[in-house]
GUSE-416070 format. One record per residue (C-alpha): residue in three letters; x, y, z. Coordinates in steps of 0.5 Angstrom, whole numbers, plus 500, padded with zeros to 3 digits. Last residue first. Layout:
BEGIN
 res  px  py  pz
 Ala   X   Y   Z
...
END
This chain:
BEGIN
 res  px  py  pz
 Unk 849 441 658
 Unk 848 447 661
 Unk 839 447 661
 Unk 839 440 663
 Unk 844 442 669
 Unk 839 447 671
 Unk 833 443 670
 Unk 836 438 674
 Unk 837 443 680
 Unk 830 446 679
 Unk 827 438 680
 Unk 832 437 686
 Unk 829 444 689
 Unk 823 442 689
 Unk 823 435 691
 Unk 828 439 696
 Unk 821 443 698
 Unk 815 438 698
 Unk 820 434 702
 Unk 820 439 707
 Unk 813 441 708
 Unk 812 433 708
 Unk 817 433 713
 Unk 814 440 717
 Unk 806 436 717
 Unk 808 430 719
 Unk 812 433 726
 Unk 817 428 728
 Unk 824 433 725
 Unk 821 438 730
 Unk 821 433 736
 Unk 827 431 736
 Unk 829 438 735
 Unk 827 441 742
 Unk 830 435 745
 Unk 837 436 741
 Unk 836 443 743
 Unk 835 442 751
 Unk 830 442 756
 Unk 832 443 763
 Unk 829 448 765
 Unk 823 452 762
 Unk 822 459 763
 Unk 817 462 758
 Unk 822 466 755
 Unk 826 460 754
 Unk 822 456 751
 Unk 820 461 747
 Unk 828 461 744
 Unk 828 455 744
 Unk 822 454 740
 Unk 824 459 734
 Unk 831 455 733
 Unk 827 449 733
 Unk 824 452 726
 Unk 816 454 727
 Unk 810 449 726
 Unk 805 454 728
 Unk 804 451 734
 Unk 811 448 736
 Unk 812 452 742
 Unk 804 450 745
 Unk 807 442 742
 Unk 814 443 745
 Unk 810 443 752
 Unk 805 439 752
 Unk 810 434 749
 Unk 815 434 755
 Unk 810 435 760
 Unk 810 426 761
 Unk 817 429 763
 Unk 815 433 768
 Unk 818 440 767
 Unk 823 445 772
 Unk 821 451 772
 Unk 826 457 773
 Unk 825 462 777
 Unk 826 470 778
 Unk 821 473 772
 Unk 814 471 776
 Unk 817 475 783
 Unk 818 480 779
 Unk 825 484 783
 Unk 825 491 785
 Unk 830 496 785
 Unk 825 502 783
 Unk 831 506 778
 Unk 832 497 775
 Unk 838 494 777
 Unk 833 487 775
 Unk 835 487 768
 Unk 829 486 763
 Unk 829 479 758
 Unk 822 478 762
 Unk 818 485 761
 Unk 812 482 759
 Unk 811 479 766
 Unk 813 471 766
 Unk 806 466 766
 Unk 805 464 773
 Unk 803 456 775
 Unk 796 453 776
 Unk 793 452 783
 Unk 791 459 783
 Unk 791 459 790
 Unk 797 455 792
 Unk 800 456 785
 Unk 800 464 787
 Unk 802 465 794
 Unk 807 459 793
 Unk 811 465 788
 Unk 809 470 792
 Unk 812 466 798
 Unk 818 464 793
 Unk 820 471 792
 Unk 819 474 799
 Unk 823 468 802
 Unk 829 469 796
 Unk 831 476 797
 Unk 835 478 791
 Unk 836 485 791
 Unk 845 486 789
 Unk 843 481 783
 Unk 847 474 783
 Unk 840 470 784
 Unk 837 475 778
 Unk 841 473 773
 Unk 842 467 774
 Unk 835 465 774
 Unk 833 461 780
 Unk 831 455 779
 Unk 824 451 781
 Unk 821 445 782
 Unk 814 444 783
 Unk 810 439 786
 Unk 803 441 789
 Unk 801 443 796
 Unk 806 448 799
 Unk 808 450 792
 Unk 816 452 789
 Unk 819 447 792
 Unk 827 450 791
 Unk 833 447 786
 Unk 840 451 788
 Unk 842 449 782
 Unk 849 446 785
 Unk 845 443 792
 Unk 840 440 787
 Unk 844 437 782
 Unk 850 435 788
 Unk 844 432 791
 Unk 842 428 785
 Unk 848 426 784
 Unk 851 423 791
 Unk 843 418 790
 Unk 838 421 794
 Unk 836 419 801
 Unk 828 421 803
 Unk 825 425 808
 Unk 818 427 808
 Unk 815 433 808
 Unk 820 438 808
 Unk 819 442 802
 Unk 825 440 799
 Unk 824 433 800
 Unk 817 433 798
 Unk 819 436 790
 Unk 825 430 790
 Unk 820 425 791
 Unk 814 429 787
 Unk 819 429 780
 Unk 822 422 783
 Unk 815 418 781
 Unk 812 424 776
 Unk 819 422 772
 Unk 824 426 771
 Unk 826 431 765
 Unk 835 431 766
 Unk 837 429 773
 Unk 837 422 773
 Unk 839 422 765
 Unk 845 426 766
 Unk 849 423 772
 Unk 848 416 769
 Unk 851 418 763
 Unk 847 419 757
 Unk 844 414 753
 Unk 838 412 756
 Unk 835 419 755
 Unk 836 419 747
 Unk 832 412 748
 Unk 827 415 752
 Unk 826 422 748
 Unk 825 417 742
 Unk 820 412 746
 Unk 816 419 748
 Unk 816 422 741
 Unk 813 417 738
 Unk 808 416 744
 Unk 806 423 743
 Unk 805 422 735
 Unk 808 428 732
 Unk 804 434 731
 Unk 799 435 726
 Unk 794 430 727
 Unk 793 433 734
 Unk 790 439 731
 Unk 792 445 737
 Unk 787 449 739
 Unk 786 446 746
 Unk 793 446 747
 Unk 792 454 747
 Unk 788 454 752
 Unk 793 450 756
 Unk 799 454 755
 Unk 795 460 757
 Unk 793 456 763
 Unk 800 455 766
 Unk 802 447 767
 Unk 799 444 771
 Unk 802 444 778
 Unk 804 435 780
 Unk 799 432 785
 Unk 793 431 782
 Unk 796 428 776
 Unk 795 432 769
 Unk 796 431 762
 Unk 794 436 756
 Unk 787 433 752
 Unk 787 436 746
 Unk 781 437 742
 Unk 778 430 738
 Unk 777 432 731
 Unk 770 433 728
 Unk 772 438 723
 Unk 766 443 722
 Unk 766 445 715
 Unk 764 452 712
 Unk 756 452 710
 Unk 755 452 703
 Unk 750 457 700
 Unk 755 463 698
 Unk 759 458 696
 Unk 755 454 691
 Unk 758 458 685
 Unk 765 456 685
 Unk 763 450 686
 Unk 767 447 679
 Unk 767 440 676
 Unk 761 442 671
 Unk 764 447 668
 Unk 760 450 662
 Unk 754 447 666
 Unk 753 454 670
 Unk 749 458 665
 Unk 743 454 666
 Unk 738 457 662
 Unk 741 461 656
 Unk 745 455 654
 Unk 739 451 653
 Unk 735 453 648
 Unk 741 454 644
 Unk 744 447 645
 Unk 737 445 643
 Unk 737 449 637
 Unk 744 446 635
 Unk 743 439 636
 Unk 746 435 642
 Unk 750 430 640
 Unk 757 435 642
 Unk 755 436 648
 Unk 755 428 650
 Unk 762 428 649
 Unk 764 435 653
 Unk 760 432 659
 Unk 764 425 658
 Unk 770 429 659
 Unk 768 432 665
 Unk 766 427 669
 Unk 772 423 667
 Unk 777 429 670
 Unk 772 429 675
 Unk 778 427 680
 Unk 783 431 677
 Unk 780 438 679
 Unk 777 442 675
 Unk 780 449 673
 Unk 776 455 674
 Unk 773 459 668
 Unk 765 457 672
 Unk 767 464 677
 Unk 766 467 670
 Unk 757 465 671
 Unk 757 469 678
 Unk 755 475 675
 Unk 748 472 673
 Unk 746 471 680
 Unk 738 472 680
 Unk 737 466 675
 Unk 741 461 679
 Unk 738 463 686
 Unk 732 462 684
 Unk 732 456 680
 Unk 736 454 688
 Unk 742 450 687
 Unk 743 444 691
 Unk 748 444 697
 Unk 744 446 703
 Unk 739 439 700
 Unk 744 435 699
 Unk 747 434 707
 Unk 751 438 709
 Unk 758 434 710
 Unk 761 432 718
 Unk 769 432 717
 Unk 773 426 718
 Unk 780 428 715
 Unk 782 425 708
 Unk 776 430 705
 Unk 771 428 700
 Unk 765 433 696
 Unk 762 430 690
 Unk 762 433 684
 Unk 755 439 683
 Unk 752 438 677
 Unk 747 442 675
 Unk 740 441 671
 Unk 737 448 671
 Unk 732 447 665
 Unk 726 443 670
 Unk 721 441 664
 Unk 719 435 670
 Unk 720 429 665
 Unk 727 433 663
 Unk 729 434 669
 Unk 729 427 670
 Unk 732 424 664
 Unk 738 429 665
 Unk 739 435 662
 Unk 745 438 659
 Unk 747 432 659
 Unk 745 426 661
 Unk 746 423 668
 Unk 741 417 668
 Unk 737 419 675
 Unk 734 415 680
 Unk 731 420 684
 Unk 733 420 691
 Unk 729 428 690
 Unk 735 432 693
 Unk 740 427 689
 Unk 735 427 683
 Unk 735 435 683
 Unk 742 436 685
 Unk 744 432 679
 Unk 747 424 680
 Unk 754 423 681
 Unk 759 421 676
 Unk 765 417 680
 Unk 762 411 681
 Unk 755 409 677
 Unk 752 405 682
 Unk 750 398 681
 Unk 743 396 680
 Unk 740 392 685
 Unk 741 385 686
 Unk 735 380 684
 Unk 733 376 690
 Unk 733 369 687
 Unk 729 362 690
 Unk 733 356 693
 Unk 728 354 699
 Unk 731 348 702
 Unk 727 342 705
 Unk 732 337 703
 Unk 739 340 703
 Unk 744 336 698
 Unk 740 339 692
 Unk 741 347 695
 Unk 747 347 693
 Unk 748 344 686
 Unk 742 349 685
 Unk 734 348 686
 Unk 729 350 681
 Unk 734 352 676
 Unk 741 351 676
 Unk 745 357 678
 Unk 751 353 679
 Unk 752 356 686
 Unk 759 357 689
 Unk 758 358 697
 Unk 758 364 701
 Unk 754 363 706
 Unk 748 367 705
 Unk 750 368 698
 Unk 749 361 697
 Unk 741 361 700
 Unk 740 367 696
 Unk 742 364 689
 Unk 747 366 686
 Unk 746 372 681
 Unk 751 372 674
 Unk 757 376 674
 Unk 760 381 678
 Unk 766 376 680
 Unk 767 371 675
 Unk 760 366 672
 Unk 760 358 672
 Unk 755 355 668
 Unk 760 351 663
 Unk 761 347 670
 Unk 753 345 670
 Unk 754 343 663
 Unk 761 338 664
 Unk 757 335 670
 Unk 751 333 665
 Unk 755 331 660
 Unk 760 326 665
 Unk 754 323 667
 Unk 756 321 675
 Unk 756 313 676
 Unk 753 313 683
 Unk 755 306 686
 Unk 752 300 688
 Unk 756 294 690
 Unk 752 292 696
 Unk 745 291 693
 Unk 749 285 689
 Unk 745 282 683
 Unk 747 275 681
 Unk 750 273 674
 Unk 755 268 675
 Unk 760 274 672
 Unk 756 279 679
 Unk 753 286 677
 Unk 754 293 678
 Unk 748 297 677
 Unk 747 303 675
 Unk 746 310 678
 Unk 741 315 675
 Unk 743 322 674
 Unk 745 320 666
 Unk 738 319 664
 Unk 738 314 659
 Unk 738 308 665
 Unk 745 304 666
 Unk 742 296 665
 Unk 749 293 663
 Unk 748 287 660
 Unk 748 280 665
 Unk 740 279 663
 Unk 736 276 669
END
């Protein structure tokens, strides 16, 4: 047997080592890769977007070669298909089809004034309209409550000046490539066309669709205020206006809760026991008073009570009340009849009374009585807090504005570092804020410029 190297042509084959005293040995064969040939399948490689993998790479995520029949992958696995499924075509990003390809799913090639489609079916009114996005989630209609009528675009002509409106930035691409391809037009063809569709002047405004697009039903979750089956609800005007409030504009209630925490930490112990309680002690300190258990309180809590004269205001619920300092020192004040209407209504009703409309009134009145809703002040759970604050906070009024309902809805125990807490946690007033001293520092800057 000759002793030269026996390597085939082909450079997939393996070869042969063999032995100085010329005698094969089948252990010692190895494959010796064609350096060409790896060197040419390396060649084939393609970036991100490039080239199609097979369907098997793709499947589980594998470089492919794309070699046919069968890829580098698909050589190693006997038995498996290596076939390609094209990729369909990408989207044109930014630029949106005209109404009639949306309406129809037609595929369209976007020409101006009239694209390929519209033109096939001699359909003059080629609109097109930008895609609607909000930042909240919102339910869109559907293309074919948004697509433009022949109908309704050659009966309104007075609508055309409302086309003058500027374009937003994000068709600013759209609207120049618009202008381009208006200038290849010939001139008898712009002419043929500018008297049919009448809105192309500004492809970027919807002016003109608003009398066919609906208003936008915002999909937000109502506010869901918090209640426990043994603490009084807060009053129902209260919580039917919490239901219209976006919670998305108000601080986050955990936020808020960690902040109140920390604020509340840092007071004294005689302050942070009787400052908004928890639901625990709230109902301990409710049931005490109302007799039904007997429970011994800290030295502090005692003096608290006993100095603010804190009663039960409801005989099956918990619910603190104060007397008002202007009615306890009145020549009129009985307190067993006001309490007794006062449970009468939160036993009953099994929500608390909202305050007469003559609250600020003194109660030496010509008749001499006392309402019974104007004579207590409520004491709120601290899970209430940010109920509370965010009814106050509703129109995204200034914490001085909140006090003062505050006080006149007669909540205790709420004071101005709370109520500004919560103000300086409110999204939509810091980015109001910022808007404003971004302002007021760009109009300083142009005054110094202007004096230097």
């Amino acid at each position: 047997m000759s002793t030269s190297d026996s390597r085939p042509e082909n450079g997939n084959q393996p070869s042969r080592s063999v032995s100085a005293d010329g005698s094969d040995d089948a252990q010692l064969t190895i494959r010796i890769p064609n350096p060409k040939v790896y060197m040419a399948r390396q060649s084939l490689w393609v970036g991100r977007r490039g080239k199609l993998r097979c369907d098997a790479c793709r499947a589980h995520n594998l470089k492919c070669d794309r070699v046919q029949p069968s890829c580098n992958q698909c050589t190693w696995v006997p038995g498996r298909e290596c076939k390609y499924t094209p990729l369909p075509t990408p989207a044109h990003r930014g630029i949106p089809r005209c109404d009639t390809c949306r309406l129809n799913n037609l595929k369209c090639d976007r020409n101006v004034p009239v694209c390929d489609q519209c033109q096939m079916d001699n359909n003059p009114n080629c609109v097109y309209s930008p895609k609607r996005r909000s930042k909240n989630s919102t339910t869109e209609t559907p293309v074919a409550s948004i697509a433009p009528k022949a109908n309704a675009e050659q009966d309104s002509p007075s609508l055309a000046p409302s086309s003058s409106v500027p374009s937003s930035s994000t068709h600013a691409e759209s609207s120049s490539r618009a202008s381009a391809s208006r200038t290849d037009v010939a001139p008898q063809q712009r002419s043929q066309h500018s008297t049919q569709s009448v809105f192309y002047h500004s492809p970027s405004s919807v002016s003109f669709l608003k009398k066919d697009m609906p208003a936008m039903i915002k999909n937000r979750v109502p506010l869901q205020p918090w209640s426990h089956p043994t603490i009084l609800p807060l009053p129902r005007t209260i919580l039917q206006g919490l239901m219209k409030v976006d919670p998305e504009q108000m601080p986050v209630k955990i936020r808020f809760e960690e902040a109140l925490d920390n604020f509340l930490n840092g007071l004294i112990p005689n302050l942070r026991d009787t400052a908004p309680m928890l639901p625990e002690m709230y109902s301990a300190v409710a049931n005490h008073l109302a007799g039904k258990g007997v429970t011994r309180f800290a030295t502090h809590i005692r003096e608290w009570i006993a100095h603010h004269h804190v009663r039960s205001g409801s005989n099956k619920y918990s619910i603190l009340l104060i007397p008002r300092d202007i009615v306890f020192q009145s020549a009129d004040w009985d307190e067993d009849t006001l309490l007794r209407q006062y449970r009468n209504h939160a036993d009953g009703t099994g929500t608390a009374p909202l305050p007469s409309n003559d609250a600020d009134a003194a109660p030496d009145k010509a008749d001499g009585a006392v309402d019974w809703r104007n004579a207590f002040e409520r004491v709120p759970v601290r899970s209430q807090m940010w109920d509370i604050l965010t009814y106050t906070h509703r129109n995204h009024s200034a914490s001085y504005d909140m006090l003062r309902e505050l006080r006149g809805l007669y909540f205790a125990n709420i004071t101005w570092p709370m109520v500004d807490m919560f103000n300086s946690l409110c999204p939509h007033c810091a980015s109001k804020n910022k808007t404003a001293s971004s302002i007021q520092a760009k109009g300083e800057s142009e005054r110094q410029s202007e004096m230097g």
